[in-house]
C-alpha positions in Angstrom: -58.8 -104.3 129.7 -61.9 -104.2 128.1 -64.1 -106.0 131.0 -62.5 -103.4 133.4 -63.2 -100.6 131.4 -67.0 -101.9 131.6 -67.1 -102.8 135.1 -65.7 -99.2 136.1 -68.5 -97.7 133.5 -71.0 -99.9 135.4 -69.8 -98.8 139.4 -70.2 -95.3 138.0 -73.7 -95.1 136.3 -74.9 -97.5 139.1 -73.7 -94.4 141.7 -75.6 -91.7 140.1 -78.7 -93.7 139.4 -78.3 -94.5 144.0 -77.4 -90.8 144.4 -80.4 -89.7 141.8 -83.1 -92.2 143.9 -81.1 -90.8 147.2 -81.5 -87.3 146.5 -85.5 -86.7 146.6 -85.2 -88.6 149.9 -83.0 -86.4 151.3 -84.9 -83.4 150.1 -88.4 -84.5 151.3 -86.6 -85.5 154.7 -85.5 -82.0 155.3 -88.4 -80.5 154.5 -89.7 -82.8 157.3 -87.4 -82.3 159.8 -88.3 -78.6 159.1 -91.7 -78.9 159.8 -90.7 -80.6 163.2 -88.2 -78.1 164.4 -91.3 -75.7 163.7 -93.2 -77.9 165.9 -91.0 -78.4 168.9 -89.8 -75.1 168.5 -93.5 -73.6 168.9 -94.7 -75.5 171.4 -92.1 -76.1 174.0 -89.8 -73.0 173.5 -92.4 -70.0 173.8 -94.3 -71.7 177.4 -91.2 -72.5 178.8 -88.7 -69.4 178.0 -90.3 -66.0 178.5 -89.7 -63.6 175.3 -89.0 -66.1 172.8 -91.6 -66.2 169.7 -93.2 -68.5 167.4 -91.1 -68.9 164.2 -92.7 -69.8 160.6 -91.9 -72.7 158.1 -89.2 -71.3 156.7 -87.4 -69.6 160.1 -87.3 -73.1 161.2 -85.7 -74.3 158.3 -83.0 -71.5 158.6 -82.6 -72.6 162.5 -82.5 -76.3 161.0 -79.2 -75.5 158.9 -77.5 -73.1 161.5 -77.7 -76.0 164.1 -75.6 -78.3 161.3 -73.3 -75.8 160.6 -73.2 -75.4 164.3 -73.0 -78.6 165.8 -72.7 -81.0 163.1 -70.0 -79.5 160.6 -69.7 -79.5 157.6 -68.6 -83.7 157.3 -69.7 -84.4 153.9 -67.8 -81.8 152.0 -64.3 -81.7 154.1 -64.1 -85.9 155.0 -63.9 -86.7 150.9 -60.4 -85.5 151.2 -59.6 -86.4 154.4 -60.5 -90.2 153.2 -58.5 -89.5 149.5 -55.3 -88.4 151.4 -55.3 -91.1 154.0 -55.7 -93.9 150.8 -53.0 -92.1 149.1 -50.8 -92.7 152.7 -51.5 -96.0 153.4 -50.2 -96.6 149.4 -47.4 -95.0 149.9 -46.7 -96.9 152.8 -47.6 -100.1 151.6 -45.0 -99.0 149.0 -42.4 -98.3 151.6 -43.1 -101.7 153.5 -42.7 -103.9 150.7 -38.9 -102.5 149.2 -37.6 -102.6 153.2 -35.5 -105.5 154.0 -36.1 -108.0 157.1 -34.4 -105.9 159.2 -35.8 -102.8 158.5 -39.2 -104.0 159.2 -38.6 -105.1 162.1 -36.5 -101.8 163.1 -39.9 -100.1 162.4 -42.2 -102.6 164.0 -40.2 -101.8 167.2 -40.4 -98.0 166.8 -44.2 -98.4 166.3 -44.6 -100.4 169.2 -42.4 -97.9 171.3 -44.4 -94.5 169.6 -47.4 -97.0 170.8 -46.7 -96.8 174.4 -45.6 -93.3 174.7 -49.2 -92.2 173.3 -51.4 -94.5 174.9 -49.6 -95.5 178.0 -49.8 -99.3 178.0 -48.0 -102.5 176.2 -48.7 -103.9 172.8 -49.4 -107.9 172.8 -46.8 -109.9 171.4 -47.1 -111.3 167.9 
């Protein structure tokens, strides 16, 4: 019990030290990536589309983050949970699995294999 509660202690601290040498990076990267949207943003956008102006540092940073909202989502802070309920799932249906019978496994290897074909259209290989 004791060695566990150590090697749990040790996964954690080892995390935050990773997330607090991963942090600066990610910073100092986005500040970066600023500084290139600025870039490509002022030099291709204003020649080729009439109208459009050149935007500072820091308009180029906001652009920066409404494109991720935009296109990339918000993955980090919704997927955690995703990931937490599908572990709990597969658990629970480990669970399941194990207290069936021979025959009920096989009853729902069948219905998995028929649910398999109706979705996707095409035969599962036998076992």
């Amino acid at each position: 019990m004791r060695t566990e509660m150590n090697f749990e202690h040790k996964q954690r601290t080892g995390f935050r030290g990773k997330r607090a040498f991963f942090i600066p990076i990610i910073v100092i990267g986005f500040f970066i990536c600023s500084g290139a949207v600025m870039f490509l943003w002022n030099a291709v956008l204003p020649v080729v589309i009439t109208g459009v102006h050149a935007v500072t540092y820091w308009q180029a940073m906001g652009i920066l983050v409404l494109s991720k909202i935009l296109f990339g989502g918000l993955k980090g802070l919704h997927n955690r949970g995703h990931e937490h309920h599908r572990r709990h799932m597969e658990r629970d249906l480990r669970e399941k699995w194990m207290q069936m019978d021979p025959q009920e496994r096989e009853k729902m290897r069948s219905e998995l294999k028929n649910e398999w074909k109706q979705r996707f259209g095409h035969t599962v290989k036998p076992e």
